[in-house]
C-alpha positions as CSV (number, residue, x, y, z in Angstrom):
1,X,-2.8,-74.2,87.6
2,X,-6.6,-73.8,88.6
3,X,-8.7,-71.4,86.1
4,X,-12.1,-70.6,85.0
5,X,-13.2,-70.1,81.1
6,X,-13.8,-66.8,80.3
7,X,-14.9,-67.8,77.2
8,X,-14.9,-71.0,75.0
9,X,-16.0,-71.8,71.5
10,X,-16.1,-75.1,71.2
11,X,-16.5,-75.8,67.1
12,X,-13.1,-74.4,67.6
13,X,-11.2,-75.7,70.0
14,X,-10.3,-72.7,71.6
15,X,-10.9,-71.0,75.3
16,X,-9.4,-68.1,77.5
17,X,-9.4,-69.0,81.5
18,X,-8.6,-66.5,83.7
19,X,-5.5,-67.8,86.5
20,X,-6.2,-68.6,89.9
21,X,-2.6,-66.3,90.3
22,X,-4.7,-63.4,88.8
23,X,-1.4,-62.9,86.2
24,X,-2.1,-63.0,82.7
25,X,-5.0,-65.5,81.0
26,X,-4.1,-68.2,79.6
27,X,-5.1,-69.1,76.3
28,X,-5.7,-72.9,74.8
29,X,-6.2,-74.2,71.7
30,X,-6.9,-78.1,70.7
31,X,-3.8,-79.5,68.9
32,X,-6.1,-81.2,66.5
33,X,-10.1,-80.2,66.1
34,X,-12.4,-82.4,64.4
35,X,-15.5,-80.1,63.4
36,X,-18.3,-79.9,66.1
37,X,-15.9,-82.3,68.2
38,X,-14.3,-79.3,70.7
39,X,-13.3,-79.5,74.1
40,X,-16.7,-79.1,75.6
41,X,-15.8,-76.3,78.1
42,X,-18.3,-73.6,79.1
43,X,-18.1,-70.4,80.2
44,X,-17.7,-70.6,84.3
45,X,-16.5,-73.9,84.0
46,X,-13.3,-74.6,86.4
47,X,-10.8,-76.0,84.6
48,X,-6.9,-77.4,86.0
49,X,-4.3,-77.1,83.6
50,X,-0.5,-77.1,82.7
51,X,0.6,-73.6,81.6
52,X,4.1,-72.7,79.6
53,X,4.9,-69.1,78.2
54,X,5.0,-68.4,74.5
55,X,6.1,-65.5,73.0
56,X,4.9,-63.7,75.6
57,X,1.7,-65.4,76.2
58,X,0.5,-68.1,78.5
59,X,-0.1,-71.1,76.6
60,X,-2.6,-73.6,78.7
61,X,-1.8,-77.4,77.9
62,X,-3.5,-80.9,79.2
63,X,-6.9,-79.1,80.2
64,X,-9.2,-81.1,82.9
65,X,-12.4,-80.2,84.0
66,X,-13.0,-79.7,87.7
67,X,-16.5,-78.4,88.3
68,X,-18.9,-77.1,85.8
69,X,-20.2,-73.8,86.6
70,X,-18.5,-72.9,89.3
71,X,-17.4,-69.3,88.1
72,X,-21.1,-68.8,86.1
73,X,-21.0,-65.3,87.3
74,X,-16.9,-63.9,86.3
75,X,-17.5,-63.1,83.1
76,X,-20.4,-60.8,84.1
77,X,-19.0,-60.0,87.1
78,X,-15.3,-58.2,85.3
79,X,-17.7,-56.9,82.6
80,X,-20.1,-54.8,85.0
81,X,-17.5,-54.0,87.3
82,X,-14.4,-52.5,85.0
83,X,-13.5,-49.1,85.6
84,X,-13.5,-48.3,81.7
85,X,-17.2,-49.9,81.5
86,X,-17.8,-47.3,84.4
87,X,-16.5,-44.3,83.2
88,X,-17.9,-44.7,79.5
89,X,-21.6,-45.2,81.3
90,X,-21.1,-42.7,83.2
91,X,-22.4,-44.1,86.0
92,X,-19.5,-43.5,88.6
93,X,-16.7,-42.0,88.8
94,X,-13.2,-44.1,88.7
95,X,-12.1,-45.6,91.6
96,X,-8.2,-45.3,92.7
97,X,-8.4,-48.5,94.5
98,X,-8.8,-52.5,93.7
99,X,-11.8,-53.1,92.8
100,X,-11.9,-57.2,94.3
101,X,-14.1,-60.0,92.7
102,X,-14.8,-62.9,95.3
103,X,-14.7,-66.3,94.0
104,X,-17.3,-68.6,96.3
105,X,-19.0,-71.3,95.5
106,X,-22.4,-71.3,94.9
107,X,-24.6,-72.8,97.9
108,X,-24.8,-77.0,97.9
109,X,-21.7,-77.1,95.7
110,X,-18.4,-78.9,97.6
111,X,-15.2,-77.8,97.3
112,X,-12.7,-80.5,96.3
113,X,-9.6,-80.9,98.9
114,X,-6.0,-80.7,97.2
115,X,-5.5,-84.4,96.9
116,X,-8.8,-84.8,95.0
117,X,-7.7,-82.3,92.2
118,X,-4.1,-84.4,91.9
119,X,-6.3,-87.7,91.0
């Protein structure tokens, strides 16, 4: 599975990525932290990952870094454009529709092929 980190802190060991399937986010946790020694992920960084379910959660396993930054602009992006963030502003009304959030690469940066994520 392809994701992009929501959110990471790394004295921890943990991060959330959100699913390239757009299903549930998957949450990961370092088996064994040594303190200040995390996983090094940022926030926008995409990530490729095994995923299993666990207790009703999506457990993300074996995490490899694919491009940093590449999703810089998610976090903000779900933030400023939920309809409960809306309607507590008061700044529009609720929409009854999808509400879609495109995921493109920044200008300059490549896009790695299938084969290139499998190495």
């Amino acid at each position: 599975m392809i994701g992009v980190v929501l959110w990471s802190d790394n004295s921890a060991g943990k991060a959330v990525f959100w699913c390239e399937d757009h299903g549930d986010l998957a949450y990961y946790e370092e088996p064994i932290v040594q303190i200040g020694c995390g996983s090094g992920f940022d926030t926008g960084d995409m990530v490729q990952f095994d995923i299993s379910v666990h207790r009703k959660l999506r457990i993300a396993g074996n995490p490899r870094l694919v491009q940093e930054n590449a999703g810089g602009h998610l976090p903000d992006a779900l933030r400023g454009n939920s309809l409960a963030a809306e309607a507590l502003n008061g700044t529009k009304a609720p929409r009854r529709t999808a509400q879609i959030i495109p995921f493109a690469p920044k200008a300059g940066q490549h896009r790695l092929g299938a084969a290139q994520l499998k190495a």
